[in-house]
PAZAPA-4460 file (N, C-alpha, C; in steps of 0.05 Angstrom, whole numbers, plus 32768, in hexadecimal, padded with zeros to 4 digits):
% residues 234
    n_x    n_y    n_z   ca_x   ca_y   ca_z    c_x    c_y    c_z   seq   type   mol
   8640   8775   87EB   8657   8767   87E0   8655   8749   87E6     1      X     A
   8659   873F   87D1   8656   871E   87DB   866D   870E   87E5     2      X     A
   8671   8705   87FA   8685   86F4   8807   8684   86DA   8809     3      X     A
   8695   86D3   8804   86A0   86B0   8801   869E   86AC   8823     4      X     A
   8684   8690   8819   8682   8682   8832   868C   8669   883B     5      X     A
   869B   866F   8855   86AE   865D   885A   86A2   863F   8861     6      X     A
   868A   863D   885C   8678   8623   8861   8679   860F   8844     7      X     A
   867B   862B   8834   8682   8614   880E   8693   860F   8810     8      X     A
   86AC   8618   881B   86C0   8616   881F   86CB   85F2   8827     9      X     A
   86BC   85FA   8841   86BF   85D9   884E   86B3   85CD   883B    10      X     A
   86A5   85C7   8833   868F   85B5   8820   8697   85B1   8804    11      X     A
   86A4   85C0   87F7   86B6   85B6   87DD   86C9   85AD   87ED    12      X     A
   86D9   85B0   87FE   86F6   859D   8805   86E9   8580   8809    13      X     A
   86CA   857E   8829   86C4   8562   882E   86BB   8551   8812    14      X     A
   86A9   855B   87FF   86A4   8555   87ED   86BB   8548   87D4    15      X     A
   86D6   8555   87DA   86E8   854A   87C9   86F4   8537   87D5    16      X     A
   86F7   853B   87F4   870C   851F   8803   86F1   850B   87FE    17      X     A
   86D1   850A   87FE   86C7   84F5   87FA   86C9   84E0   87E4    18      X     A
   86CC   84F8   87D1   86CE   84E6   87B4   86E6   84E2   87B1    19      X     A
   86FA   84E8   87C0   870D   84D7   87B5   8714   84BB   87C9    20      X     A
   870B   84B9   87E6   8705   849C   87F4   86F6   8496   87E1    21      X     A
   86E1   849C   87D2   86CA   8485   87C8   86DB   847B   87B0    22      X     A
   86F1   848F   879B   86FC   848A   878C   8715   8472   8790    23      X     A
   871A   8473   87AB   872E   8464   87B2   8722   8447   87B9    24      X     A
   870D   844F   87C2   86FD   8428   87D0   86F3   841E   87AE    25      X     A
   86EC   8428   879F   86E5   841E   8780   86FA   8414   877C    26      X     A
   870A   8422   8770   8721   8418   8763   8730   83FE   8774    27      X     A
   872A   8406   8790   8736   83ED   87A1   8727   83D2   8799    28      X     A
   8711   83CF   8793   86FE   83C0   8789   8702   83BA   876E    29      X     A
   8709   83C9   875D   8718   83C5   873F   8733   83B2   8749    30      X     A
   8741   83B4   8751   875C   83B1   875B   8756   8390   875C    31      X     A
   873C   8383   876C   8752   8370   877E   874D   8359   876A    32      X     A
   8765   8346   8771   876D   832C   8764   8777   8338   874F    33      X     A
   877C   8347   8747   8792   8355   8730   87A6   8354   8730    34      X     A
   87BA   8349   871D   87D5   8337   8727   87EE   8352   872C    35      X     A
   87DD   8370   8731   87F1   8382   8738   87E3   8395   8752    36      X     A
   87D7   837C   8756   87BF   8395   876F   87CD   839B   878B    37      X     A
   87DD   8393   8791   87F4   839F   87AE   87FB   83B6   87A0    38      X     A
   880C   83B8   878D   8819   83D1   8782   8807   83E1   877C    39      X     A
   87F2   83DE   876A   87E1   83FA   8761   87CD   8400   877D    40      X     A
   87D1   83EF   878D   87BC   83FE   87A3   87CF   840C   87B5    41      X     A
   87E7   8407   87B1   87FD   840F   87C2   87FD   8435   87B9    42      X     A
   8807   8436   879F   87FD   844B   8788   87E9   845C   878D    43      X     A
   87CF   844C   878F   87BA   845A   8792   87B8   8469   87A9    44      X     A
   87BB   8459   87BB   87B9   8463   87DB   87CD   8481   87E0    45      X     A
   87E1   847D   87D0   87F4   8490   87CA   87EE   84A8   87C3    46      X     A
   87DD   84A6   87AD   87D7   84BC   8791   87C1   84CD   87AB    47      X     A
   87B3   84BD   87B4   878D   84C4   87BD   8799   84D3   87D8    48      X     A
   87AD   84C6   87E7   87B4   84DF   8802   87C2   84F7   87F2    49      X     A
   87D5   84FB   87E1   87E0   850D   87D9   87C4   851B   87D0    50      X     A
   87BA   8518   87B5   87AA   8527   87B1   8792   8538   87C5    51      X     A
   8790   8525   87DF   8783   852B   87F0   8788   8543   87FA    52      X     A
   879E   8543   8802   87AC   8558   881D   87B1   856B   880C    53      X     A
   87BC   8567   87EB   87C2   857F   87DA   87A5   8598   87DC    54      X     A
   8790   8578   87D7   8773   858D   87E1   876C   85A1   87FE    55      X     A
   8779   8591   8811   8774   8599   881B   8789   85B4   882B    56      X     A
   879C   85B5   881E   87B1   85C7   881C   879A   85E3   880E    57      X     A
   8790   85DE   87FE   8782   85F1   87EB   876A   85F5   8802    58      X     A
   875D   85F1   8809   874B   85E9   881D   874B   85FB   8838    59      X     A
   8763   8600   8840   8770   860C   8854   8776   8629   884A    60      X     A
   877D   8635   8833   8787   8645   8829   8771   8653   881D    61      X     A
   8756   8649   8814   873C   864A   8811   8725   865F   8829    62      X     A
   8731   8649   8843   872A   864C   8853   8726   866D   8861    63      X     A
   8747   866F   885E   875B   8687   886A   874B   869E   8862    64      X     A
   8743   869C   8842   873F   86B5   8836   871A   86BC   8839    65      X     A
   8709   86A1   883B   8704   86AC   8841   86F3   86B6   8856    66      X     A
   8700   86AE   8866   86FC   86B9   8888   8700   86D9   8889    67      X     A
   8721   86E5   887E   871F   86F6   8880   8717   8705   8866    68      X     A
   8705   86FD   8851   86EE   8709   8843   86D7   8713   8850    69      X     A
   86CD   8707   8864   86BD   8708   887C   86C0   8720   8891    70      X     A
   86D9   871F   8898   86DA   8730   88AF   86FC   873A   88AB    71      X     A
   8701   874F   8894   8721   8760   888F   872C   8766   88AC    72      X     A
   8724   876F   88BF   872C   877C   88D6   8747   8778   88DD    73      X     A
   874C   875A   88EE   8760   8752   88EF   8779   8758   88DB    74      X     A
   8773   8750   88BD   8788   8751   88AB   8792   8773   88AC    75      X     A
   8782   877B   88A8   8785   87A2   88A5   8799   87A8   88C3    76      X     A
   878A   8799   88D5   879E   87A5   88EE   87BD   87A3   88F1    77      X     A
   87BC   8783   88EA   87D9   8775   88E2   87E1   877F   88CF    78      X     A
   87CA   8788   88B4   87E6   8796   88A4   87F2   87B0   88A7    79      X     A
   87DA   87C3   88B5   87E6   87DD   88C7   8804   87DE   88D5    80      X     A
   87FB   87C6   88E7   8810   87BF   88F3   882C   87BF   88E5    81      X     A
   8832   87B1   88DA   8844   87A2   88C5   8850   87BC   88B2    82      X     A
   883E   87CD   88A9   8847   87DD   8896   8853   87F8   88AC    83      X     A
   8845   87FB   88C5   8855   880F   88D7   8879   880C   88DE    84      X     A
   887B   87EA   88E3   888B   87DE   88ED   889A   87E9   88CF    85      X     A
   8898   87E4   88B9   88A9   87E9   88AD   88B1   8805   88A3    86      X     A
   889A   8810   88A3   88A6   882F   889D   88B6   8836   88BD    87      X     A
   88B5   8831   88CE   88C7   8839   88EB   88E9   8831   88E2    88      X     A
   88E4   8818   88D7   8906   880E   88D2   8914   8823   88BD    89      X     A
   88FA   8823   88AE   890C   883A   889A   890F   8853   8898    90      X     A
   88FF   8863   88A9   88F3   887E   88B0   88F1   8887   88C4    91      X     A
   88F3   8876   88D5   88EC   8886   88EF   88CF   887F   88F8    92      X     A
   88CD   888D   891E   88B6   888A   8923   889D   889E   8920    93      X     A
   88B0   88B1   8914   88A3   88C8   8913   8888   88C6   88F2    94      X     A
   889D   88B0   88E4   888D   88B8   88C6   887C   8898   88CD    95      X     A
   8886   8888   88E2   886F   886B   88E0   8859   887A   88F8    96      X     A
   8857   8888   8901   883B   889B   8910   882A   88A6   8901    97      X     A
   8834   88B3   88EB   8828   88C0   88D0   881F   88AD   88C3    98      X     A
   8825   888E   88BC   881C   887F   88A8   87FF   886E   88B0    99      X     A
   87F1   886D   889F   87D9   8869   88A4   87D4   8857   8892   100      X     A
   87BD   883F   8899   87BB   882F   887F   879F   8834   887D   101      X     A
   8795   883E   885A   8780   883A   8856   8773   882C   8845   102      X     A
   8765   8812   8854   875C   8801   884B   873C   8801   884C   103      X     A
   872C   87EB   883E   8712   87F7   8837   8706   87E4   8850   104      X     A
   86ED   87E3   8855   86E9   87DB   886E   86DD   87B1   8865   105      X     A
   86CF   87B8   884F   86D2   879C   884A   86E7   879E   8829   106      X     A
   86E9   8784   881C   86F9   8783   8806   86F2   8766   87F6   107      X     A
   86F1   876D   87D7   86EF   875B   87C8   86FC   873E   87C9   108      X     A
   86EF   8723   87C4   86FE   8717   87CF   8719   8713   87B7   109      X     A
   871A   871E   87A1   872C   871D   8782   873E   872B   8792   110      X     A
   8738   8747   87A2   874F   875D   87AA   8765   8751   87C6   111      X     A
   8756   8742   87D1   8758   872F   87E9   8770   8725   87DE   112      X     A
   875F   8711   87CC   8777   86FF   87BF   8790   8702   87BC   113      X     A
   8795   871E   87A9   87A4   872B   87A0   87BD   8733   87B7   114      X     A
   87AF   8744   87CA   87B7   874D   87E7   87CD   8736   87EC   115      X     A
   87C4   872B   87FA   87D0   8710   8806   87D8   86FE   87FA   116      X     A
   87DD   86F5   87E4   87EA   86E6   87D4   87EA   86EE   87B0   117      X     A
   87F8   8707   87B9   87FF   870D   879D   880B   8705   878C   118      X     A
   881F   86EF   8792   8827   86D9   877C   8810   86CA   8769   119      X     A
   87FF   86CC   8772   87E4   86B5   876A   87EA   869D   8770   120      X     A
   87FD   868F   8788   87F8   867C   878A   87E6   8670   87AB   121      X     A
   87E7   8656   87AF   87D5   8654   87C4   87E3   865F   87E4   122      X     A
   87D0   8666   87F5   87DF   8667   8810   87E9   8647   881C   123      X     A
   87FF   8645   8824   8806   8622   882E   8814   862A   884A   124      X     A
   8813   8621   8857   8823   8618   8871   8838   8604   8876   125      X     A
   884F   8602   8885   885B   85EF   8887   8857   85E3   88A2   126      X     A
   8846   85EE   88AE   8840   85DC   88C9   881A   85E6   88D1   127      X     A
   8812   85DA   88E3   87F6   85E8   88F1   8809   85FA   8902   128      X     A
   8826   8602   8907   882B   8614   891A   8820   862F   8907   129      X     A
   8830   862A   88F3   882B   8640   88E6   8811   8646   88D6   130      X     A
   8806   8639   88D7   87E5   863A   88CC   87E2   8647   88DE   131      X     A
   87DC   8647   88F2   87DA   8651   8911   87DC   8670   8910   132      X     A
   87F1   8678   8906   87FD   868C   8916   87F5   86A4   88F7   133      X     A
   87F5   8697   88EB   87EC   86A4   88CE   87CC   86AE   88D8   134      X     A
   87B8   8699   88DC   879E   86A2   88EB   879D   86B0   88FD   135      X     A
   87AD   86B3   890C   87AF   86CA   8926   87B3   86E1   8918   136      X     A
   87C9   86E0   8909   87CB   86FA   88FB   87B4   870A   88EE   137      X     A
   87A8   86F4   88D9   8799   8702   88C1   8781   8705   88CB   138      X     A
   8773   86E8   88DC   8753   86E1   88D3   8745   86E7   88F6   139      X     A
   8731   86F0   88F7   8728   86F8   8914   8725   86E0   8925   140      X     A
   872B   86E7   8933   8722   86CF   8950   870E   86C2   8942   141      X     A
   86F8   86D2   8945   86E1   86B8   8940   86EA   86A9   8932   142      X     A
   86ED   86B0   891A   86EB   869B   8901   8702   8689   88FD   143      X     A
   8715   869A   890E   8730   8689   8918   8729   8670   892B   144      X     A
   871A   866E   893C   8711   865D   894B   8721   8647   8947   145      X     A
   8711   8639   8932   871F   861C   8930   8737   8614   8931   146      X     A
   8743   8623   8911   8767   8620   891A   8771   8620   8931   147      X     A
   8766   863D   8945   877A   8636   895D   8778   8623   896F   148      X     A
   8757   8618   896E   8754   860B   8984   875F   85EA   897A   149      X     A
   876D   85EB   8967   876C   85CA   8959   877C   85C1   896B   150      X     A
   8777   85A6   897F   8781   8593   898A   8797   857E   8983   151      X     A
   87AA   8580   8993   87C7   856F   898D   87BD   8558   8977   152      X     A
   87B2   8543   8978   87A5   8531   8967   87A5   8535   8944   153      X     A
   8797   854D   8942   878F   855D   8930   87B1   856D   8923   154      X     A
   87B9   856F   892B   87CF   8588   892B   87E7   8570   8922   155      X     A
   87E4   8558   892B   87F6   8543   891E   87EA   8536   890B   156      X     A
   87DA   8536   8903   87C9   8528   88E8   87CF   853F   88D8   157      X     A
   87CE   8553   88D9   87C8   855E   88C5   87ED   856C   88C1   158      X     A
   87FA   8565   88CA   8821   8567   88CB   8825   8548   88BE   159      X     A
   881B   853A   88CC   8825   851D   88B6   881F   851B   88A1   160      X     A
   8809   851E   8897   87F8   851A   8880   880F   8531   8871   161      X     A
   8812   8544   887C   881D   8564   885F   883D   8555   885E   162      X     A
   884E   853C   886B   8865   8536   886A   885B   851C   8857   163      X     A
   884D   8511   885D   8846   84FD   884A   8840   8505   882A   164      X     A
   8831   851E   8822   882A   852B   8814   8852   8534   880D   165      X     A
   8859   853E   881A   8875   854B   8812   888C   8531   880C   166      X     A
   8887   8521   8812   8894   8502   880A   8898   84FD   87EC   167      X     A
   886E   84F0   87F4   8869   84EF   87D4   8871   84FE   87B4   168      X     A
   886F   851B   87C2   887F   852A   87AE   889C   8534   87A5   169      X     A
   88A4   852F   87BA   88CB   8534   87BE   88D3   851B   87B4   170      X     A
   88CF   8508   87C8   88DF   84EC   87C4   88F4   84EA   87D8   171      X     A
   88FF   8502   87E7   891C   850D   87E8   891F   84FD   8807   172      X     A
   893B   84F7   8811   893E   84EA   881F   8939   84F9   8839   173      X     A
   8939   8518   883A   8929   851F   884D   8910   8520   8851   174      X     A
   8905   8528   8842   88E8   852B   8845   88DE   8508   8852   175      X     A
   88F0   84F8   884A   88EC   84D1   8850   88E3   84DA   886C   176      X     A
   8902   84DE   887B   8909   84E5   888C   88FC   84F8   88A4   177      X     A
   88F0   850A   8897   88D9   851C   88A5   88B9   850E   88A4   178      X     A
   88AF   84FD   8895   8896   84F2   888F   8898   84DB   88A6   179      X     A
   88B6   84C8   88AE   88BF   84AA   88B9   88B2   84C9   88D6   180      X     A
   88CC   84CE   88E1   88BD   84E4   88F5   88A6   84EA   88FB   181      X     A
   8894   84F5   88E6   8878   84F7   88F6   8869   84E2   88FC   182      X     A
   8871   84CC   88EA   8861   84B2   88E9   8862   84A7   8905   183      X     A
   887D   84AC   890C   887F   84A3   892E   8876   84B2   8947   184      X     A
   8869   84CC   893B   8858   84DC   8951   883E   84E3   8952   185      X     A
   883B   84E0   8937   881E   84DE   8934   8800   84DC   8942   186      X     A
   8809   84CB   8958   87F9   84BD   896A   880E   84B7   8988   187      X     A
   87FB   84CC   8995   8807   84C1   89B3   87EE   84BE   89CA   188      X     A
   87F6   84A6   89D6   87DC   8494   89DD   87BE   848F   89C5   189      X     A
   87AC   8497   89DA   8797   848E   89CA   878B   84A4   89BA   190      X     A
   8784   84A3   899A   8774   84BF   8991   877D   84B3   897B   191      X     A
   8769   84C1   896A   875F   84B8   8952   8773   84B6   8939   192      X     A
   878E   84B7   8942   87A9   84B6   8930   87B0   849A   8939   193      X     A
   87A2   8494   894B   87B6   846C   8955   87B7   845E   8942   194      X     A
   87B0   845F   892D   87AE   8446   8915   87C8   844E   88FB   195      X     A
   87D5   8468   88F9   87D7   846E   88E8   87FD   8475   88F7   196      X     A
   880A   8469   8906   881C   846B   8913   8829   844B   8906   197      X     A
   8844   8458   8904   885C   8449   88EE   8863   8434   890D   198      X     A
   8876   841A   88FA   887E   8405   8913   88A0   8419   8911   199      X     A
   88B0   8400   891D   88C9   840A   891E   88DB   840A   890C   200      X     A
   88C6   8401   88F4   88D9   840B   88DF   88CF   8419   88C7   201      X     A
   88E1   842A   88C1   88E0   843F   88B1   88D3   8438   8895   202      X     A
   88BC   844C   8895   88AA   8445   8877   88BA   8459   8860   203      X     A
   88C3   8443   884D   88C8   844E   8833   88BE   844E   881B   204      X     A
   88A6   843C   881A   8891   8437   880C   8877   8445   8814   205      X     A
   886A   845F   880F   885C   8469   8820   883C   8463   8819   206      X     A
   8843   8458   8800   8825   844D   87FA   8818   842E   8801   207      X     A
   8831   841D   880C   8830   840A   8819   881E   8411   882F   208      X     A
   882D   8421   883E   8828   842C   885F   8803   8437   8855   209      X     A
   8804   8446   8840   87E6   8450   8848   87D1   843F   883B   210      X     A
   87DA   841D   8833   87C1   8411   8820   87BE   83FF   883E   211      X     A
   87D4   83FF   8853   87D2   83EC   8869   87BA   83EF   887E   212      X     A
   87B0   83DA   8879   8792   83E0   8899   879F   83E0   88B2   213      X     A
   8799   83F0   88BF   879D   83F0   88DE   8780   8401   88E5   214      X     A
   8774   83F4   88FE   8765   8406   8907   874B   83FC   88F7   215      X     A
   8742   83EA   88EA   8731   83E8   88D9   872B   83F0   88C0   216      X     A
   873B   8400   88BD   873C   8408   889F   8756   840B   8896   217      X     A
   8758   840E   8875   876F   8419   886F   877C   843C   887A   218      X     A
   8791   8430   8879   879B   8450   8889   8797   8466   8877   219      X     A
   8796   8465   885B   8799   8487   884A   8775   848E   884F   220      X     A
   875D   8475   8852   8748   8479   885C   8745   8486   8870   221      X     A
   875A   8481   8880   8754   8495   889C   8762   84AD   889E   222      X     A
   8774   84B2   8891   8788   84D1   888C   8772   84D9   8877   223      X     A
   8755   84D1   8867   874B   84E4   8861   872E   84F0   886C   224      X     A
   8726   84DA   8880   8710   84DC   888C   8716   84F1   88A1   225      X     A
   8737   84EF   88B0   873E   8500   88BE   874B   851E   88B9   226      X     A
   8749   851E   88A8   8749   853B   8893   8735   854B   8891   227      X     A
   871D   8533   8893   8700   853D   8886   86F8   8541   88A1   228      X     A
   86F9   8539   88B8   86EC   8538   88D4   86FD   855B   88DB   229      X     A
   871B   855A   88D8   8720   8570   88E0   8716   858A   88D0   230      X     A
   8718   8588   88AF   870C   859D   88A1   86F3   85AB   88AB   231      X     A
   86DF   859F   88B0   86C4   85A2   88BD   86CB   85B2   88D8   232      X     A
   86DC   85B3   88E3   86E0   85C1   88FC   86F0   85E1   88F8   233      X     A
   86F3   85E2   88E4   8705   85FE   88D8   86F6   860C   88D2   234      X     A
***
């Protein structure tokens, strides 16, 4: 049976955050002395993280499936689990002793699909907590590895970036409000988020904030290099 390897995986996501930094330094180069080039790079910087993290939202969800295309174990156990727990609430313990799940020992990755996100739409998270805890559930230690072991650093880049991402697309005065928040935690002491940390006042222009250099480069440059440094570790 052929299984989706989670190595293409990484490599279509790095391959898309590349081209779109290379797409963003061009056009930055189209841009300058252009009597509207603050604003459209402002724009741009805007469009290239959203689309980024949208990727890499897909990327993650990519990932999940197929890890546990690789190795069902985990998921079968948890869903054993899960389906006992519920026949007990409604039946008793007598008829969740009797219930058995039979599942096949490996599985298509179309049937996979299906399984676990039978809406057809993508798997998403609203935090790395819950990325987290979703992997514990479904995907085996090994291949779980990375998620769990991802370092504070990591675990706030990739929470700011999905509020920035949730900004850009709401508008809404919370989501402002939740993105101003991570911006100010982002980075504590020294680690590879120090450049990308808001002053004391609140960003309402978010493509301002990410066309701004700090750190030597522009910042949406480094929310995608740091995307791409963590992807590689998943």
């Amino acid at each position: 049976m052929r299984k989706v390897d989670p190595a293409s995986v990484r490599h279509d996501f790095d391959a898309f955050a590349s081209e779109r930094r290379s797409h963003f330094v061009r056009l930055e180069g189209v841009l300058k002395g252009t009597p509207h080039e603050k604003r459209d790079l402002s724009i741009l910087a805007e469009t290239t993280l959203h689309s980024t993290y949208v990727a890499f939202e897909v990327f993650l969800s990519d990932l999940l499936l197929a890890y546990m295309n690789r190795d069902f174990s985990t998921y079968q156990a948890t869903l054993q689990t899960d389906i006992q727990r519920l026949v007990q609430s409604k039946l008793g313990v007598g008829a969740s002793s009797m219930t058995k799940l039979d599942a096949p020992k490996h599985i298509k990755i179309q049937h996979l699909e299906n399984l676990v996100d039978p809406t057809g739409w993508n798997l998403t998270f609203k935090s790395v907590a819950l990325l987290q805890t979703k992997f514990a559930a479904w995907v085996s230690p090994a291949h779980g590895a990375g998620v769990a072991g991802l370092v504070p650093s990591d675990t706030k880049l990739i929470d700011t970036a999905r509020a920035i991402r949730n900004f850009t697309a709401h508008k809404s005065d919370g989501s402002k409000q939740i993105m101003n928040n991570m911006l100010l935690t982002v980075s504590t002491g020294a680690c590879p988020n120090s450049s990308l940390l808001r002053g004391n006042h609140e960003i309402h222009d978010v493509g301002a904030y990410l066309k701004s250099a700090s750190g030597g480069q522009r910042r949406v440059v480094t929310y995608i290099e740091r995307l791409r440094s963590i992807a590689a570790t998943l």
